[in-house]
RODO-2510 file (C-alpha; in nm, 4 decimals, decimal comma):
residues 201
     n   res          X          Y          Z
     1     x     0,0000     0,0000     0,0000
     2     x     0,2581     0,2575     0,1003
     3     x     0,4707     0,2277    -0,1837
     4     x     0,2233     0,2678    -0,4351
     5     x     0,0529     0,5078    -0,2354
     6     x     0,3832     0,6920    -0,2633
     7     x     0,4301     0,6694    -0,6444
     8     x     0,0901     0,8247    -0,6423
     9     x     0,2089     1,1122    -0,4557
    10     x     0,5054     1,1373    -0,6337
    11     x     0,2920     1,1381    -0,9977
    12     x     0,0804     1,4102    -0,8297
    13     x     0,4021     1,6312    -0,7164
    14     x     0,5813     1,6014    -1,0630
    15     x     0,2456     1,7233    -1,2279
    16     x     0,1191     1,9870    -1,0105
    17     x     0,4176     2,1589    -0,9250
    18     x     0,2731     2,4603    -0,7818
    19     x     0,2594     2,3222    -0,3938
    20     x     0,5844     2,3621    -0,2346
    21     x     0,5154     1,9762     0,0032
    22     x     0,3587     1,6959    -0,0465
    23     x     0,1695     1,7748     0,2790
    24     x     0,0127     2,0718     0,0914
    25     x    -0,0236     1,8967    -0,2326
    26     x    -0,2249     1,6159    -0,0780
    27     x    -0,4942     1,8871     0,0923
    28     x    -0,5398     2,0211    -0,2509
    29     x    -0,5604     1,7125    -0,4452
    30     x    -0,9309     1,5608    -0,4431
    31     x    -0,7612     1,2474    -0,6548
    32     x    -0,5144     1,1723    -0,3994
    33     x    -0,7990     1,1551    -0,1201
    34     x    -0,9349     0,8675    -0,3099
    35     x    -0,6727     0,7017    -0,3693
    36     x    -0,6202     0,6973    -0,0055
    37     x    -0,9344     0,4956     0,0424
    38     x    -0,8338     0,2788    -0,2343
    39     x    -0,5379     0,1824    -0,1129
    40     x    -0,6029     0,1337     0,1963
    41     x    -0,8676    -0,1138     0,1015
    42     x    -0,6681    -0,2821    -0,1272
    43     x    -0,3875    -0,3950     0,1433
    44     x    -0,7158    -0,4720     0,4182
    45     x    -0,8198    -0,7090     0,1619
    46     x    -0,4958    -0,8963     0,1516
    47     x    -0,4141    -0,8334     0,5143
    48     x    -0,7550    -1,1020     0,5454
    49     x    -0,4971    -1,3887     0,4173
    50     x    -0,2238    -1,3047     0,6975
    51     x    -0,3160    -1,3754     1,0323
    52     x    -0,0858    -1,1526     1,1743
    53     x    -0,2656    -0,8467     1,0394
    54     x    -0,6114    -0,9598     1,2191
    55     x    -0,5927    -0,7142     1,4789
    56     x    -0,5871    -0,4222     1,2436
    57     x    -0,8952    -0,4888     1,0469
    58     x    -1,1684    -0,3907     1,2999
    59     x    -1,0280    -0,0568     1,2660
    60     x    -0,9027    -0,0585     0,9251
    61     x    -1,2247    -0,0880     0,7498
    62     x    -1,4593     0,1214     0,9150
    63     x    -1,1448     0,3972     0,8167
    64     x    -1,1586     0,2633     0,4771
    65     x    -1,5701     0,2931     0,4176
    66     x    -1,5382     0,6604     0,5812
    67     x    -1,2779     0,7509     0,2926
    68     x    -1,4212     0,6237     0,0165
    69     x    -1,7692     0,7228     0,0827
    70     x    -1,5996     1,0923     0,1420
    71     x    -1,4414     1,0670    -0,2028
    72     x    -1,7499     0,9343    -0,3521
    73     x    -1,9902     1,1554    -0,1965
    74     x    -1,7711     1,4765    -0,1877
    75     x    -1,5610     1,4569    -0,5473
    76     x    -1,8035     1,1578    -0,6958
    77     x    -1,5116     0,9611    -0,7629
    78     x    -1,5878     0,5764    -0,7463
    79     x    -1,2625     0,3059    -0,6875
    80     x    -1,3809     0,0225    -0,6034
    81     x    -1,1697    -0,2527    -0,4525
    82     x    -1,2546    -0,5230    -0,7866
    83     x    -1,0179    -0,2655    -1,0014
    84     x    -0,6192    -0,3504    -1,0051
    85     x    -0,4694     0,0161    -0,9797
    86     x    -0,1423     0,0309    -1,0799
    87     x     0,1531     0,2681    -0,8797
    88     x     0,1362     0,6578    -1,0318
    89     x    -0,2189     0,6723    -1,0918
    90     x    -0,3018     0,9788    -1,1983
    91     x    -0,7105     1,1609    -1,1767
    92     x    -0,6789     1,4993    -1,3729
    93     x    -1,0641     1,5919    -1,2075
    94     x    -1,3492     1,5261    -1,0366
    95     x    -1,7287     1,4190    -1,1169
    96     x    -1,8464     1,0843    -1,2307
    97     x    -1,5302     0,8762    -1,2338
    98     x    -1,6085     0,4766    -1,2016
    99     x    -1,3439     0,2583    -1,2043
   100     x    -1,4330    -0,1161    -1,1307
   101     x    -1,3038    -0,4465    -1,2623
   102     x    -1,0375    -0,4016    -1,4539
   103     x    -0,6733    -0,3912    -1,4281
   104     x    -0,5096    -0,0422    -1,4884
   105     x    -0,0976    -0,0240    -1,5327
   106     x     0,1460     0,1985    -1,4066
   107     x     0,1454     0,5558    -1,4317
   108     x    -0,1578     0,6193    -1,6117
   109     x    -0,4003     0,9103    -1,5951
   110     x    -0,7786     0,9743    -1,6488
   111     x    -1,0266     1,2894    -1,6749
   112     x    -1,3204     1,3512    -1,5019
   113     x    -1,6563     1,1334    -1,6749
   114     x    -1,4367     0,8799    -1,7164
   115     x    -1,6028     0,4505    -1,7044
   116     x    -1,3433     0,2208    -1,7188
   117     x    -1,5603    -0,1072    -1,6017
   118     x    -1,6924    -0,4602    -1,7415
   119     x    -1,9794    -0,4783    -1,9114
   120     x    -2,2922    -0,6955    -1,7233
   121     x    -2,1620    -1,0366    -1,6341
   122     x    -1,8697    -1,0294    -1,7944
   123     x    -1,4609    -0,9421    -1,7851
   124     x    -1,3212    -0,5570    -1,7656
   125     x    -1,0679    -0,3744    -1,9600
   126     x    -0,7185    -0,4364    -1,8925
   127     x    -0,4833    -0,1529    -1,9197
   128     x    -0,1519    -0,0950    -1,9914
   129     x     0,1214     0,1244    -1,8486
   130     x     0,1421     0,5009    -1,9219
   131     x    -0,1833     0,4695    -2,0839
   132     x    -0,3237     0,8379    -2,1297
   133     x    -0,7549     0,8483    -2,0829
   134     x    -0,9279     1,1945    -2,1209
   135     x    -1,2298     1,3329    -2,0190
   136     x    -1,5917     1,1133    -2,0651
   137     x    -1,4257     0,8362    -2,2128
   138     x    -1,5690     0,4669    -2,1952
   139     x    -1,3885     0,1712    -2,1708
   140     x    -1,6858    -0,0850    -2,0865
   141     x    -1,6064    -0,4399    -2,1620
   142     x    -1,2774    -0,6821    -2,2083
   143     x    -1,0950    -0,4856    -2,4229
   144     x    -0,6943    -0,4181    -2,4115
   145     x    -0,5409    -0,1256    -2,4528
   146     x    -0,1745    -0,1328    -2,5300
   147     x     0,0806     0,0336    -2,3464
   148     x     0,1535     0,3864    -2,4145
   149     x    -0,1623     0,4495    -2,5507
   150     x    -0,3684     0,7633    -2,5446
   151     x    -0,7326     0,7568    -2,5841
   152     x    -0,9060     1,0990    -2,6750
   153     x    -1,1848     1,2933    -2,4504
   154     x    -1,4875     1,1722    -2,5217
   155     x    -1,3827     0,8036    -2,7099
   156     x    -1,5763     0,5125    -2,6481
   157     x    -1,3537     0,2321    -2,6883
   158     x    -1,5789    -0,1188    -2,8409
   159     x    -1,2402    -0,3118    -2,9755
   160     x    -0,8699    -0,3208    -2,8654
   161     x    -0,6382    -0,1177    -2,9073
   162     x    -0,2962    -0,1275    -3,0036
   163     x     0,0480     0,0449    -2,7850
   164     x     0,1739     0,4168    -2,8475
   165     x    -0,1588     0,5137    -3,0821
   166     x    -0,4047     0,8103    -3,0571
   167     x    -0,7428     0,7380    -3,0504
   168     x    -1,0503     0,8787    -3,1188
   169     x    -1,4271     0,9178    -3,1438
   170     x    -1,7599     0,6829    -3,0879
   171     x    -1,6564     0,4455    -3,1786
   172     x    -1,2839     0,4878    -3,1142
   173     x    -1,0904     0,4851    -3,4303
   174     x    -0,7163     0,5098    -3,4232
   175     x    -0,5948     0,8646    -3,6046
   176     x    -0,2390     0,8622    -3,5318
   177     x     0,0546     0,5635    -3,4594
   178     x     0,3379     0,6001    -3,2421
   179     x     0,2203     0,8720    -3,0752
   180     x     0,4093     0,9765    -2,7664
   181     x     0,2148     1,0749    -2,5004
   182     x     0,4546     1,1740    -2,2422
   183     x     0,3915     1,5388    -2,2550
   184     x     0,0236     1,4576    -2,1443
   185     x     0,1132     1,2325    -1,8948
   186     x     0,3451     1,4668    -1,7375
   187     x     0,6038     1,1842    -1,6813
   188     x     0,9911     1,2215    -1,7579
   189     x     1,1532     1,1232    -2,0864
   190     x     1,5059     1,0242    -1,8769
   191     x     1,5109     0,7258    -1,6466
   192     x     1,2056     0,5099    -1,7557
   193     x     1,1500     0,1865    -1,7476
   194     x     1,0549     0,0221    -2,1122
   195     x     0,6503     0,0344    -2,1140
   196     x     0,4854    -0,2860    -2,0460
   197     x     0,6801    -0,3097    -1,7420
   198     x     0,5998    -0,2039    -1,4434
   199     x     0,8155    -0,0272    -1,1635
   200     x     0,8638    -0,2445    -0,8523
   201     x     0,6656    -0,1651    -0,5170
***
């Protein structure tokens, strides 16, 4: 939990680099109060399967349900615990953000309006790293979309879709190939790992 928690705060600092501490970036930063919650649920969830970590539960999850129902309730931001958030997680806004059974990769971002879910009865999206997602997109359903890929405000994504492309439109179409998306993501060109793999927490 902490060290992805960390990277989160870390993707947060390097993007909004108007607050001089973290402490000041995390009272501003309605996306990092969710992913608190998130977090936080994600590690009582696998703390169930290590008996040492009984003790804390009583009082972990009644801390986790008051965070998340502040970030849902507050900022309408909705992570639930079936969604695999990768470290760096990025949420460029508020308002009617669901993210729920699916598997998102490192250091990816998404805008406010944003579904990334399954569709009824069946599998989610799975995401890869660095993976750009603007404003009232939809990814509903088992798709894949590549790493490094950036798909357009507003795209509704009904088939996969391939690493470093641009996408656009209902449906999504792709509109440009080896796109780089780095400036968008607000990550740094020197020191990355190759996408598709992850950073270790």
């Amino acid at each position: 939990m902490i060290g992805a928690y960390m990277a989160d705060v870390r993707r947060y600092a390097e993007i909004d680099q108007g607050h001089s501490t973290r402490w000041r970036l995390f009272l501003h930063s309605y996306g990092l109060h969710a992913l608190l919650g998130y977090r936080l649920g994600r590690w009582l969830l696998r703390a169930r399967h290590r008996f040492y970590l009984w003790p804390v539960l009583p009082l972990g999850w009644p801390l986790y349900y008051l965070l998340s129902r502040y970030a849902r309730l507050a900022y309408d931001i909705r992570l639930e615990l079936s969604a695999d958030i990768g470290p760096g997680f990025y949420i460029g806004h508020f308002g009617a953000i669901l993210v729920r059974r699916c598997h998102i990769g490192a250091h990816c971002s998404i805008g406010r309006l944003t579904e990334i879910s399954a569709a009824a009865n069946g599998a989610g999206p799975t995401i890869g790293d660095r993976v750009w997602i603007g404003a009232h997109a939809r990814i509903v359903g088992p798709y894949r979309i590549g790493p490094g890929a950036t798909v357009g405000a507003g795209s509704v994504i009904q088939e996969n879709v391939a690493e470093r492309v641009l996408c656009l439109g209902n449906p999504a179409r792709v509109v440009m190939r080896n796109y780089d998306n780095r400036r968008i993501l607000g990550v740094k060109a020197h020191g990355e790992k190759p996408l598709g793999e992850a950073p270790v927490t």
